[in-house]
C-alpha positions in Angstrom: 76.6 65.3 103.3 72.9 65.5 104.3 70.5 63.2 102.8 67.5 65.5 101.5 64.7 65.4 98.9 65.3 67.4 95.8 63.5 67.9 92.7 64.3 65.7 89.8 64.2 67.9 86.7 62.5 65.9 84.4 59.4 64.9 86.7 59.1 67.4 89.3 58.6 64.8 91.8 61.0 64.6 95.1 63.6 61.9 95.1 66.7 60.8 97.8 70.2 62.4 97.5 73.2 60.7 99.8 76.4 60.1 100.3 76.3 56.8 97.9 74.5 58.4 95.1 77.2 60.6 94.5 79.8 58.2 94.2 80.2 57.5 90.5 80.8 54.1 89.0 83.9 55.1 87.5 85.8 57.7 85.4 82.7 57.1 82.7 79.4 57.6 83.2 75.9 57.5 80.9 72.7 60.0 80.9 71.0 57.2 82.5 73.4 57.5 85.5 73.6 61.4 85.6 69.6 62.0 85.0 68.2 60.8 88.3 71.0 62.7 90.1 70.8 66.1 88.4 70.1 68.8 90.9 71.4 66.3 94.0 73.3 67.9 96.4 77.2 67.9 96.0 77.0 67.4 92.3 78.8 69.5 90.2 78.5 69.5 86.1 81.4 71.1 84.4 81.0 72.2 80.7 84.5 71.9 79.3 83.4 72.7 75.8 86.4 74.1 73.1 86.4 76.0 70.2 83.3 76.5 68.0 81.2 74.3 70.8 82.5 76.7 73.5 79.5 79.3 72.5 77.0 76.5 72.8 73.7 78.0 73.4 72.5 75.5 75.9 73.8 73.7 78.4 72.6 71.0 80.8 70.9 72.5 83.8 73.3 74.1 86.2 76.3 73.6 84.4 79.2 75.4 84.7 82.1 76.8 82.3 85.1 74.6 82.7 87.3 77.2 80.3 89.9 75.1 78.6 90.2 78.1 76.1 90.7 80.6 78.5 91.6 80.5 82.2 92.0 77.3 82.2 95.1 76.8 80.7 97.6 79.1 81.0 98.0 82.4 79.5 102.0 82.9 79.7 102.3 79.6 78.1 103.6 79.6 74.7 101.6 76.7 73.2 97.7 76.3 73.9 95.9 74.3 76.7 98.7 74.3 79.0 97.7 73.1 82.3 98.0 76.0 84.8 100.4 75.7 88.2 98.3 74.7 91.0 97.5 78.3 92.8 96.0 79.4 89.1 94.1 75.9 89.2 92.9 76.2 92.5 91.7 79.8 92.2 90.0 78.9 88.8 88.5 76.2 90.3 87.2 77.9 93.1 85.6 80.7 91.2 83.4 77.5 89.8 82.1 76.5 93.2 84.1 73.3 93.7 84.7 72.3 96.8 86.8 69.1 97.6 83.7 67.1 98.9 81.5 67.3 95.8 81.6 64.5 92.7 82.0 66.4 89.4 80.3 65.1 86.3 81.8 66.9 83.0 80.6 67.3 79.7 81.5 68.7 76.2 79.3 70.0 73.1 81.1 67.6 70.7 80.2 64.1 72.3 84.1 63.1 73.8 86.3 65.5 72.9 87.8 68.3 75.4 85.9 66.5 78.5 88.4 64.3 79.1 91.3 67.1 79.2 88.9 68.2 82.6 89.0 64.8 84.0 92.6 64.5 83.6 93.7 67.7 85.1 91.5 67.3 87.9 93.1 64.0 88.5 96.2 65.5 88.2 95.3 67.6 90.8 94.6 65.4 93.0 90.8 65.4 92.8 89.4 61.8 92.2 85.5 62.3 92.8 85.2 63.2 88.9 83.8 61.0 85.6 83.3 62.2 82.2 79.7 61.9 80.6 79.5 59.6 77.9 78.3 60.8 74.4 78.1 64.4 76.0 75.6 67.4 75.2 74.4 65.4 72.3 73.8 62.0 73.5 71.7 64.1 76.6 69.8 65.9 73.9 69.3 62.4 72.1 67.2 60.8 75.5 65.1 64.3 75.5 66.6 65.1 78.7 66.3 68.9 79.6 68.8 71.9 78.9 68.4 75.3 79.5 70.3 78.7 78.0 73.8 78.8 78.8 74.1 81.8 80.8 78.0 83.9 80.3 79.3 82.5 83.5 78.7 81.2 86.5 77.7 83.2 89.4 77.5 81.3 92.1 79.4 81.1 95.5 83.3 80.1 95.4 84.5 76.9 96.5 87.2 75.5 99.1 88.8 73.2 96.4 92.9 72.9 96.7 94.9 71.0 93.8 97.2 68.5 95.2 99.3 68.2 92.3 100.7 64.1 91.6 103.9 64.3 89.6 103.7 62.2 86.2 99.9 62.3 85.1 101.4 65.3 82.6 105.1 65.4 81.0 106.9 67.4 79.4 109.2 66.9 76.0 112.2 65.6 77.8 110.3 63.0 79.2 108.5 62.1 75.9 112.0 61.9 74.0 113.2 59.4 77.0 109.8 57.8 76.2 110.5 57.2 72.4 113.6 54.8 73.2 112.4 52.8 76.2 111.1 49.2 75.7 109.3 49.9 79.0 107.3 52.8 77.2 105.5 53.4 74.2 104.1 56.8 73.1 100.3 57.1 71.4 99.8 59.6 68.7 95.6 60.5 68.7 96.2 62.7 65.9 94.2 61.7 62.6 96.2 59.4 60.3 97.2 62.1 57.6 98.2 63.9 60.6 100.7 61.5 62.0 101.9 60.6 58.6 102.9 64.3 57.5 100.3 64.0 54.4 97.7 66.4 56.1 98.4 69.8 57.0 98.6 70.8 60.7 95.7 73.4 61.9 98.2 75.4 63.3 100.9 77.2 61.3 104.4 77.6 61.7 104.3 73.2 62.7 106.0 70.4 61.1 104.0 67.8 59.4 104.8 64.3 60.6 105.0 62.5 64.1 108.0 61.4 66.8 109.8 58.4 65.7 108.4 55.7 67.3 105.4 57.0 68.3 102.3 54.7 67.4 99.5 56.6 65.7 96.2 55.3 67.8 93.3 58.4 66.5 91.3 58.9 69.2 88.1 58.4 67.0 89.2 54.8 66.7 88.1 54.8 70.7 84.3 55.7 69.5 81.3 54.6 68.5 78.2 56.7 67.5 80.0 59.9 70.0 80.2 57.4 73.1 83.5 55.4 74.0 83.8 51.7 72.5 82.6 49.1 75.2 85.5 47.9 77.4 86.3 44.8 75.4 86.6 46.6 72.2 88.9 48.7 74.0 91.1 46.5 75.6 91.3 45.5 71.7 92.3 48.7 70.5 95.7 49.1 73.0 96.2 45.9 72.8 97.4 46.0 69.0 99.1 49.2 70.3 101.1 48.6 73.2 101.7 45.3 75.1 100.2 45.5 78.9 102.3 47.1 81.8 104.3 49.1 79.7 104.1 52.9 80.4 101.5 54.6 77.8 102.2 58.0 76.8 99.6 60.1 74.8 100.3 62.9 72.5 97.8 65.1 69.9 97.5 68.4 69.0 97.4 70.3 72.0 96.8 68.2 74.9 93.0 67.8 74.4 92.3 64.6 72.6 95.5 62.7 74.1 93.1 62.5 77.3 90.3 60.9 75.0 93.5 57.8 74.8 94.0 58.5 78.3 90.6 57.8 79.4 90.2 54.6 76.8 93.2 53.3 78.5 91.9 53.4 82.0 88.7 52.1 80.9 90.7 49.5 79.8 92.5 48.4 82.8 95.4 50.5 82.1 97.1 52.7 85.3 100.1 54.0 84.6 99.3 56.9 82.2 101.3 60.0 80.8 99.6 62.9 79.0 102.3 64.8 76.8 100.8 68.6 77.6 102.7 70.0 75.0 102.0 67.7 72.3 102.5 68.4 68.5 101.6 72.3 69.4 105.2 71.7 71.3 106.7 69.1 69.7 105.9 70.4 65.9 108.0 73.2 66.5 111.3 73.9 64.1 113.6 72.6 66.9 116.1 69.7 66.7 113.5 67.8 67.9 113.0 64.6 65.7 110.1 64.3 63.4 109.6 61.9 60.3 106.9 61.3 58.0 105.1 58.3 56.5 102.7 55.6 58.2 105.0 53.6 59.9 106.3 54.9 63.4 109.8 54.4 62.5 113.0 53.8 64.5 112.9 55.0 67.9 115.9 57.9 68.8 118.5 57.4 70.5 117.6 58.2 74.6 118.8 62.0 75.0 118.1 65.1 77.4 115.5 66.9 74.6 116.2 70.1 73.4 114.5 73.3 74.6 111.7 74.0 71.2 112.4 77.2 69.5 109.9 79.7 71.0 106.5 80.2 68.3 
Protein backbone atom coordinates (compact mmCIF):
# COMPACT_ATOMS: atom_id res chain seq x y z
CA UNK A 1 0.00 0.00 0.00
CA UNK A 2 1.37 3.47 -0.93
CA UNK A 3 1.50 6.20 1.50
CA UNK A 4 -0.26 9.34 -0.30
CA UNK A 5 -2.10 12.55 0.75
CA UNK A 6 -5.75 12.44 0.42
CA UNK A 7 -8.46 14.82 1.21
CA UNK A 8 -10.12 14.64 4.52
CA UNK A 9 -13.78 15.18 3.94
CA UNK A 10 -14.62 17.33 6.66
CA UNK A 11 -11.68 19.97 6.15
CA UNK A 12 -10.48 19.75 2.68
CA UNK A 13 -7.04 19.84 3.82
CA UNK A 14 -4.50 16.88 2.74
CA UNK A 15 -3.65 14.41 5.42
CA UNK A 16 -1.17 10.87 5.49
CA UNK A 17 -2.75 7.45 4.56
CA UNK A 18 -0.40 4.10 5.36
CA UNK A 19 -0.20 0.87 6.02
CA UNK A 20 -0.75 1.51 9.99
CA UNK A 21 -3.63 3.74 9.66
CA UNK A 22 -5.67 1.13 8.24
CA UNK A 23 -5.18 -1.33 10.82
CA UNK A 24 -8.07 -0.97 13.11
CA UNK A 25 -7.96 -1.18 16.92
CA UNK A 26 -10.18 -4.06 16.93
CA UNK A 27 -13.54 -5.57 15.79
CA UNK A 28 -15.09 -1.98 17.24
CA UNK A 29 -14.42 1.15 16.23
CA UNK A 30 -15.86 4.99 17.01
CA UNK A 31 -16.49 8.12 14.43
CA UNK A 32 -13.52 9.51 16.03
CA UNK A 33 -11.39 6.61 14.66
CA UNK A 34 -13.20 6.35 11.17
CA UNK A 35 -13.38 10.38 10.48
CA UNK A 36 -9.68 11.16 9.93
CA UNK A 37 -9.51 8.04 7.74
CA UNK A 38 -12.48 8.42 5.50
CA UNK A 39 -11.42 8.60 1.85
CA UNK A 40 -7.78 6.82 2.83
CA UNK A 41 -6.77 4.51 0.53
CA UNK A 42 -7.71 0.73 1.07
CA UNK A 43 -10.64 1.60 3.21
CA UNK A 44 -13.73 0.19 2.43
CA UNK A 45 -17.21 1.27 4.26
CA UNK A 46 -19.92 -1.31 3.96
CA UNK A 47 -23.60 -0.31 4.58
CA UNK A 48 -25.18 -3.49 5.88
CA UNK A 49 -28.51 -1.70 6.64
CA UNK A 50 -31.97 -4.26 6.96
CA UNK A 51 -35.33 -3.69 6.57
CA UNK A 52 -37.04 -0.30 6.78
CA UNK A 53 -33.30 1.26 7.27
CA UNK A 54 -32.22 -0.47 4.08
CA UNK A 55 -33.77 2.53 1.87
CA UNK A 56 -31.91 5.02 3.91
CA UNK A 57 -31.55 8.12 2.06
CA UNK A 58 -28.02 8.87 2.96
CA UNK A 59 -25.14 7.21 3.58
CA UNK A 60 -21.68 7.97 4.74
CA UNK A 61 -19.48 9.09 1.91
CA UNK A 62 -18.54 6.26 -0.38
CA UNK A 63 -20.27 3.62 1.19
CA UNK A 64 -21.29 0.66 -0.27
CA UNK A 65 -24.53 -1.76 -0.11
CA UNK A 66 -23.59 -4.72 1.94
CA UNK A 67 -27.19 -6.52 1.01
CA UNK A 68 -28.19 -8.73 3.88
CA UNK A 69 -31.77 -8.56 2.43
CA UNK A 70 -30.94 -9.59 -0.83
CA UNK A 71 -27.78 -11.16 -2.28
CA UNK A 72 -26.30 -11.50 0.56
CA UNK A 73 -27.90 -14.25 1.95
CA UNK A 74 -29.12 -16.83 0.04
CA UNK A 75 -32.01 -16.96 -2.16
CA UNK A 76 -32.67 -21.00 -2.21
CA UNK A 77 -32.60 -20.86 1.37
CA UNK A 78 -35.75 -21.51 3.04
CA UNK A 79 -35.34 -19.25 6.13
CA UNK A 80 -34.04 -15.51 5.74
CA UNK A 81 -30.38 -14.22 6.10
CA UNK A 82 -28.76 -17.46 5.31
CA UNK A 83 -25.21 -16.99 4.79
CA UNK A 84 -24.35 -17.80 1.10
CA UNK A 85 -21.64 -20.79 0.14
CA UNK A 86 -18.44 -19.27 -0.49
CA UNK A 87 -18.42 -18.87 -4.57
CA UNK A 88 -21.93 -16.66 -4.02
CA UNK A 89 -19.87 -14.78 -1.18
CA UNK A 90 -16.96 -14.23 -3.05
CA UNK A 91 -18.71 -13.08 -6.20
CA UNK A 92 -21.04 -10.72 -4.06
CA UNK A 93 -18.27 -9.51 -2.52
CA UNK A 94 -16.39 -8.73 -5.43
CA UNK A 95 -19.05 -6.93 -7.19
CA UNK A 96 -18.50 -4.47 -3.99
CA UNK A 97 -14.89 -3.71 -4.76
CA UNK A 98 -13.22 -5.76 -1.98
CA UNK A 99 -10.16 -6.88 -2.40
CA UNK A 100 -8.25 -9.03 0.30
CA UNK A 101 -5.79 -6.15 1.14
CA UNK A 102 -8.27 -3.47 2.20
CA UNK A 103 -9.65 -2.90 6.00
CA UNK A 104 -13.47 -2.70 5.91
CA UNK A 105 -15.36 -0.48 8.29
CA UNK A 106 -19.29 -1.40 8.40
CA UNK A 107 -22.18 0.41 9.32
CA UNK A 108 -26.00 0.13 9.78
CA UNK A 109 -28.96 2.83 9.85
CA UNK A 110 -30.22 1.51 13.21
CA UNK A 111 -27.08 2.22 15.49
CA UNK A 112 -25.91 -1.82 16.14
CA UNK A 113 -28.15 -3.94 14.61
CA UNK A 114 -27.45 -5.92 11.13
CA UNK A 115 -23.62 -4.63 11.11
CA UNK A 116 -22.46 -7.06 13.12
CA UNK A 117 -24.16 -10.01 10.89
CA UNK A 118 -21.35 -8.34 8.07
CA UNK A 119 -18.50 -8.63 10.49
CA UNK A 120 -19.30 -12.07 11.33
CA UNK A 121 -19.61 -13.45 7.89
CA UNK A 122 -16.68 -11.79 6.79
CA UNK A 123 -14.81 -13.42 9.62
CA UNK A 124 -16.26 -16.43 8.66
CA UNK A 125 -14.87 -16.06 5.62
CA UNK A 126 -11.85 -15.71 6.44
CA UNK A 127 -11.40 -11.95 6.14
CA UNK A 128 -10.08 -10.46 9.45
CA UNK A 129 -9.16 -6.75 8.34
CA UNK A 130 -12.88 -5.72 9.27
CA UNK A 131 -14.57 -3.65 12.57
CA UNK A 132 -18.04 -2.59 13.06
CA UNK A 133 -18.74 1.25 13.61
CA UNK A 134 -19.98 1.96 16.85
CA UNK A 135 -23.38 3.73 17.26
CA UNK A 136 -23.66 3.56 13.31
CA UNK A 137 -25.39 6.17 10.78
CA UNK A 138 -26.73 7.93 13.74
CA UNK A 139 -24.08 8.30 16.15
CA UNK A 140 -21.98 9.81 12.62
CA UNK A 141 -24.89 12.10 12.05
CA UNK A 142 -24.75 13.01 15.96
CA UNK A 143 -20.70 14.43 15.66
CA UNK A 144 -22.11 16.44 12.30
CA UNK A 145 -19.89 14.39 10.33
CA UNK A 146 -20.74 14.44 6.50
CA UNK A 147 -23.16 12.02 4.45
CA UNK A 148 -24.15 12.24 1.07
CA UNK A 149 -27.35 10.60 -1.04
CA UNK A 150 -27.20 6.99 -1.18
CA UNK A 151 -26.90 6.30 -4.69
CA UNK A 152 -28.92 2.52 -5.92
CA UNK A 153 -25.68 0.71 -5.97
CA UNK A 154 -22.35 0.72 -6.23
CA UNK A 155 -20.59 1.16 -9.41
CA UNK A 156 -17.31 0.84 -9.02
CA UNK A 157 -14.57 -1.58 -10.17
CA UNK A 158 -14.81 -5.40 -8.83
CA UNK A 159 -12.49 -6.74 -6.33
CA UNK A 160 -10.05 -9.85 -6.03
CA UNK A 161 -11.54 -10.84 -2.61
CA UNK A 162 -11.80 -14.94 -2.04
CA UNK A 163 -13.74 -16.28 1.12
CA UNK A 164 -11.71 -18.76 2.93
CA UNK A 165 -14.41 -20.29 4.78
CA UNK A 166 -13.38 -21.52 8.89
CA UNK A 167 -15.71 -24.23 9.89
CA UNK A 168 -17.64 -23.37 13.25
CA UNK A 169 -18.08 -19.49 13.30
CA UNK A 170 -21.90 -20.57 11.98
CA UNK A 171 -23.86 -23.84 12.90
CA UNK A 172 -26.48 -25.43 12.14
CA UNK A 173 -29.59 -27.00 14.38
CA UNK A 174 -27.87 -30.32 14.97
CA UNK A 175 -25.16 -28.61 16.50
CA UNK A 176 -27.32 -26.18 18.60
CA UNK A 177 -29.42 -29.29 19.94
CA UNK A 178 -25.84 -31.00 20.90
CA UNK A 179 -25.28 -27.41 22.39
CA UNK A 180 -28.37 -27.40 24.69
CA UNK A 181 -27.10 -30.60 26.77
CA UNK A 182 -23.35 -29.92 27.00
CA UNK A 183 -21.92 -28.46 30.29
CA UNK A 184 -19.12 -27.29 28.08
CA UNK A 185 -21.70 -25.09 26.11
CA UNK A 186 -24.29 -22.75 26.73
CA UNK A 187 -26.66 -21.24 24.11
CA UNK A 188 -27.72 -17.19 24.15
CA UNK A 189 -31.08 -16.26 23.12
CA UNK A 190 -30.94 -12.20 21.87
CA UNK A 191 -34.44 -12.28 21.24
CA UNK A 192 -36.60 -9.70 23.44
CA UNK A 193 -37.81 -11.22 26.77
CA UNK A 194 -41.54 -11.73 25.66
CA UNK A 195 -40.00 -13.34 22.81
CA UNK A 196 -38.00 -15.95 24.57
CA UNK A 197 -40.77 -16.52 26.99
CA UNK A 198 -43.52 -17.41 24.36
CA UNK A 199 -45.75 -14.25 25.73
CA UNK A 200 -44.96 -12.04 22.61
CA UNK A 201 -45.83 -13.02 19.23
CA UNK A 202 -43.14 -13.85 16.68
CA UNK A 203 -42.86 -11.33 13.58
CA UNK A 204 -42.89 -14.05 11.41
CA UNK A 205 -45.91 -16.42 10.96
CA UNK A 206 -46.28 -19.86 10.87
CA UNK A 207 -43.33 -19.90 14.19
CA UNK A 208 -43.77 -21.24 17.61
CA UNK A 209 -43.62 -18.91 20.51
CA UNK A 210 -41.12 -19.83 23.18
CA UNK A 211 -37.29 -20.61 23.15
CA UNK A 212 -34.91 -24.00 23.22
CA UNK A 213 -34.69 -25.52 26.53
CA UNK A 214 -31.87 -24.43 28.15
CA UNK A 215 -31.17 -21.70 26.16
CA UNK A 216 -30.40 -18.44 28.33
CA UNK A 217 -32.30 -15.40 27.15
CA UNK A 218 -29.33 -12.46 26.96
CA UNK A 219 -31.49 -9.48 24.54
CA UNK A 220 -29.02 -8.07 22.67
CA UNK A 221 -30.24 -4.42 23.78
CA UNK A 222 -29.03 -5.39 27.20
CA UNK A 223 -25.36 -5.06 25.32
CA UNK A 224 -26.25 -1.13 24.64
CA UNK A 225 -26.12 2.00 25.74
CA UNK A 226 -27.54 5.23 24.05
CA UNK A 227 -27.06 2.89 20.21
CA UNK A 228 -23.22 2.20 21.07
CA UNK A 229 -22.03 -1.14 22.73
CA UNK A 230 -21.69 -1.10 26.79
CA UNK A 231 -17.91 -0.37 27.72
CA UNK A 232 -15.89 -3.62 28.09
CA UNK A 233 -16.30 -3.94 31.82
CA UNK A 234 -20.06 -3.70 31.68
CA UNK A 235 -19.77 -6.35 29.31
CA UNK A 236 -17.72 -8.78 30.74
CA UNK A 237 -20.67 -8.23 33.42
CA UNK A 238 -23.39 -9.01 31.19
CA UNK A 239 -21.86 -12.80 30.01
CA UNK A 240 -20.64 -13.27 33.03
CA UNK A 241 -24.16 -13.74 34.77
CA UNK A 242 -24.83 -15.66 31.55
CA UNK A 243 -22.31 -18.16 31.02
CA UNK A 244 -19.17 -19.08 33.11
CA UNK A 245 -15.74 -18.27 31.09
CA UNK A 246 -14.23 -20.87 28.55
CA UNK A 247 -17.37 -22.52 27.98
CA UNK A 248 -18.44 -22.58 24.20
CA UNK A 249 -21.14 -19.57 23.64
CA UNK A 250 -23.66 -20.16 21.09
CA UNK A 251 -25.99 -17.23 19.94
CA UNK A 252 -29.42 -17.58 18.57
CA UNK A 253 -32.27 -14.69 17.51
CA UNK A 254 -34.54 -14.32 14.96
CA UNK A 255 -32.80 -14.75 11.90
CA UNK A 256 -29.28 -14.69 12.37
CA UNK A 257 -28.87 -10.83 12.61
CA UNK A 258 -28.91 -9.70 16.14
CA UNK A 259 -27.18 -13.15 17.46
CA UNK A 260 -23.89 -11.34 15.97
CA UNK A 261 -24.79 -8.16 18.20
CA UNK A 262 -23.96 -11.17 21.34
CA UNK A 263 -21.38 -12.32 19.13
CA UNK A 264 -19.54 -9.14 18.93
CA UNK A 265 -20.24 -8.24 22.91
CA UNK A 266 -18.63 -11.46 23.59
CA UNK A 267 -15.43 -10.80 21.81
CA UNK A 268 -15.32 -7.43 23.16
CA UNK A 269 -15.41 -9.22 26.15
CA UNK A 270 -12.52 -11.51 25.95
CA UNK A 271 -14.51 -14.28 24.71
CA UNK A 272 -13.09 -16.58 21.45
CA UNK A 273 -14.72 -19.36 20.97
CA UNK A 274 -18.02 -18.18 19.36
CA UNK A 275 -20.98 -20.02 17.42
CA UNK A 276 -23.64 -18.04 15.54
CA UNK A 277 -26.84 -20.37 15.07
CA UNK A 278 -27.69 -19.09 11.24
CA UNK A 279 -30.88 -20.51 11.33
CA UNK A 280 -32.08 -19.25 14.59
CA UNK A 281 -35.77 -19.06 15.72
CA UNK A 282 -36.63 -18.41 11.74
CA UNK A 283 -35.31 -22.31 11.81
CA UNK A 284 -35.68 -23.47 14.99
CA UNK A 285 -39.48 -22.02 15.41
CA UNK A 286 -40.62 -24.20 12.89
CA UNK A 287 -43.50 -27.03 13.70
CA UNK A 288 -40.86 -29.76 13.83
CA UNK A 289 -40.05 -32.12 16.80
CA UNK A 290 -37.70 -29.76 17.64
CA UNK A 291 -38.09 -28.82 21.37
CA UNK A 292 -39.52 -25.52 22.37
CA UNK A 293 -41.00 -24.47 25.86
CA UNK A 294 -42.39 -21.33 27.17
CA UNK A 295 -41.96 -19.23 30.33
CA UNK A 296 -38.92 -17.14 31.68
CA UNK A 297 -36.82 -19.68 32.99
CA UNK A 298 -34.62 -21.56 30.33
CA UNK A 299 -35.67 -24.83 31.61
CA UNK A 300 -34.14 -28.37 31.49
CA UNK A 301 -31.72 -28.92 28.87
CA UNK A 302 -32.70 -32.08 26.24
CA UNK A 303 -31.35 -34.92 26.20
CA UNK A 304 -28.10 -34.89 23.52
CA UNK A 305 -29.70 -36.19 20.10
CA UNK A 306 -28.91 -35.94 16.21
CA UNK A 307 -31.76 -32.98 15.60
CA UNK A 308 -34.45 -33.52 13.38
CA UNK A 309 -34.59 -32.11 9.81
CA UNK A 310 -37.45 -28.71 10.49
CA UNK A 311 -40.47 -29.20 8.46
CA UNK A 312 -40.00 -27.09 5.33
CA UNK A 313 -42.05 -23.21 5.75
Amino acid sequence: MSTRSVPDPATGHPRPSGPTAMCPPGPLVDTGWLAPRLGAERLVLLDASVGAHRGAAERLPGARPFDLDGELSDPAAPVPHTLPGADAFTAAVRRLGLDDEDTVVVYDAAGIHSAARAWWMLRAMGFDRAAVLDGGLPAWRGAGLPVEPRPAAYDGPRGTFTARPRAGLFVGSAEVLAALSDPAAVVLDARTRGRYAGTAPEPRPGLRGGHMPGAVNLPFGDLLRDGRMRPADELREAFRAAAEQGRRLYFSCGSGVTACVLALGAHLAGHRDLAVYDGSWSEWGLPSALPVVTGEEPGAAPAGAPAPEPAAP
